[in-house]
C-alpha positions as CSV (number, residue, x, y, z in Angstrom):
1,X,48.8,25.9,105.2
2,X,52.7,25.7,106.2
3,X,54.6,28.5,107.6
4,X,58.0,28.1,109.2
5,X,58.3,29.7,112.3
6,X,60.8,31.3,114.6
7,X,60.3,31.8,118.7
8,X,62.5,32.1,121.4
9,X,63.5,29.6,124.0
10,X,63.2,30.9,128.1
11,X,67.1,31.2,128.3
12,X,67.2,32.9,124.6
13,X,68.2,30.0,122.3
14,X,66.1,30.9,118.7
15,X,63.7,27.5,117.9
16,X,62.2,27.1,115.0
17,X,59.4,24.8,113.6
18,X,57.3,24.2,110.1
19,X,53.5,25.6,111.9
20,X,50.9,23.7,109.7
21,X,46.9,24.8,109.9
22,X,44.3,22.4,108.5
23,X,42.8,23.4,105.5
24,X,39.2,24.1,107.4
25,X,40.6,25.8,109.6
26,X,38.5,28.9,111.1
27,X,40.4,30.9,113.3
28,X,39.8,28.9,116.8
29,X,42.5,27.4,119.0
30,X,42.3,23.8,118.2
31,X,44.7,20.3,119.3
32,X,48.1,20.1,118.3
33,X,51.0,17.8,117.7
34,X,54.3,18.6,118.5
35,X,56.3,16.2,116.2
36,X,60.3,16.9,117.5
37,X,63.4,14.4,118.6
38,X,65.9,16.1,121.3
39,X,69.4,16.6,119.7
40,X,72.6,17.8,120.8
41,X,74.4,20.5,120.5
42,X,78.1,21.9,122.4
43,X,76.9,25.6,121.7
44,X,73.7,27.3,121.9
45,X,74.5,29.6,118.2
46,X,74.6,26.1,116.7
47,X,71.6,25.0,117.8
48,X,69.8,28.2,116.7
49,X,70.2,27.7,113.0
50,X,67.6,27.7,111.0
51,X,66.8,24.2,109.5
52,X,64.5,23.6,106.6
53,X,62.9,25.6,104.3
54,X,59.5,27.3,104.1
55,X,59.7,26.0,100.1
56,X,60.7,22.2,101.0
57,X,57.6,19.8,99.5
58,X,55.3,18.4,102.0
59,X,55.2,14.7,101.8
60,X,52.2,13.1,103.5
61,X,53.3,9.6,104.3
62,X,52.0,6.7,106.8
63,X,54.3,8.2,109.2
64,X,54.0,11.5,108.6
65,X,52.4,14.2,111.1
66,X,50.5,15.5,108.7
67,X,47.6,13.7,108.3
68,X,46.5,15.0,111.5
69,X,46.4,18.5,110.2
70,X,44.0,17.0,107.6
71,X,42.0,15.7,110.4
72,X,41.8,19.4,111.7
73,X,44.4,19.2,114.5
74,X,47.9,21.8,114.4
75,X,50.9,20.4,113.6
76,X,54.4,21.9,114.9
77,X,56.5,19.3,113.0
78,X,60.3,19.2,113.4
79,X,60.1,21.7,116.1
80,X,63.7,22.4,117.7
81,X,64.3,21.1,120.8
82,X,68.0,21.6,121.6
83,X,70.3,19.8,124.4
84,X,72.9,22.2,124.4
85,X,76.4,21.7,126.6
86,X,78.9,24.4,126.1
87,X,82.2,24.5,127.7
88,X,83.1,21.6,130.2
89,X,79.3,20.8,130.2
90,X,77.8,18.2,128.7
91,X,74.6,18.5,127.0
92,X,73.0,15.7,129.4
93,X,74.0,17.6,132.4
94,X,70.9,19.3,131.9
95,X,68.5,17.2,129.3
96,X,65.6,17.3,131.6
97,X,65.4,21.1,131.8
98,X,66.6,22.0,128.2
99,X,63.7,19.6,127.4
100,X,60.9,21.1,129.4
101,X,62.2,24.8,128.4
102,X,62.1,23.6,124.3
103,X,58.6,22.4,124.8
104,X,57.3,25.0,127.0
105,X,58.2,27.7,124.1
106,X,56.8,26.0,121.9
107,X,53.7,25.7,123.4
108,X,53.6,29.1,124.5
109,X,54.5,30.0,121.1
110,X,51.2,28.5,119.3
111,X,49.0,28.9,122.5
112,X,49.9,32.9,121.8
113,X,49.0,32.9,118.4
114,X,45.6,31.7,119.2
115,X,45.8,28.5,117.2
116,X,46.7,26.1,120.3
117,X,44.3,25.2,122.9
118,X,47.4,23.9,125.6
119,X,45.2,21.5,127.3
120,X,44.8,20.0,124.1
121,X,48.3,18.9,123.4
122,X,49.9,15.2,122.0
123,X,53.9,15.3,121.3
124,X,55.2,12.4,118.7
């Protein structure tokens, strides 16, 4: 199943991601891949937008994410993970951080939902 999800970065930047659940899937936390490219942004409201669409088709190509989910793992595919530089700064000024904090949430995010077990994670 697909659901697209909302969840807060630690400094308050809104993230989003398309959450997909193997078909089998019964209810226990199980492995996930967080499938995301960094991207840069000058101001954090930009960043926040909401990108894609709960509606879009799912397409399961060779290099899609998605054929782990058949395999029975959790997919957070296209999850956000912003670079953000507003102002004078410049979004690499801080890449390292940003980056950790983006994939920090989004761990947290699934791991609180029950369906992530976090020392069971792959990022592609």
């Amino acid at each position: 199943t697909k659901e697209m999800v909302q969840y807060k970065r630690g400094d308050g930047v809104d993230l989003t991601a398309n959450l997909y659940l193997p078909a089998n899937y019964d209810g226990t936390p199980r492995p996930t891949l967080f499938w995301a490219y960094p991207r840069e942004f000058k101001d954090a409201k930009a960043a926040g937008q909401v990108k894609g669409s709960k509606h879009k088709f799912v397409s399961a190509h060779w290099a899609s994410p998605i054929h782990w989910a058949a395999k029975g793992w959790v997919i957070m595919d296209d999850f956000s993970l912003p670079v953000i530089g507003e102002g004078d700064a410049q979004p690499n000024d801080t890449f390292i951080e940003q980056i950790v904090s983006g994939a920090k949430a989004a761990v947290d995010y699934v791991a609180t939902r029950g369906v992530c077990d976090p020392k069971r994670c792959a990022v592609g």
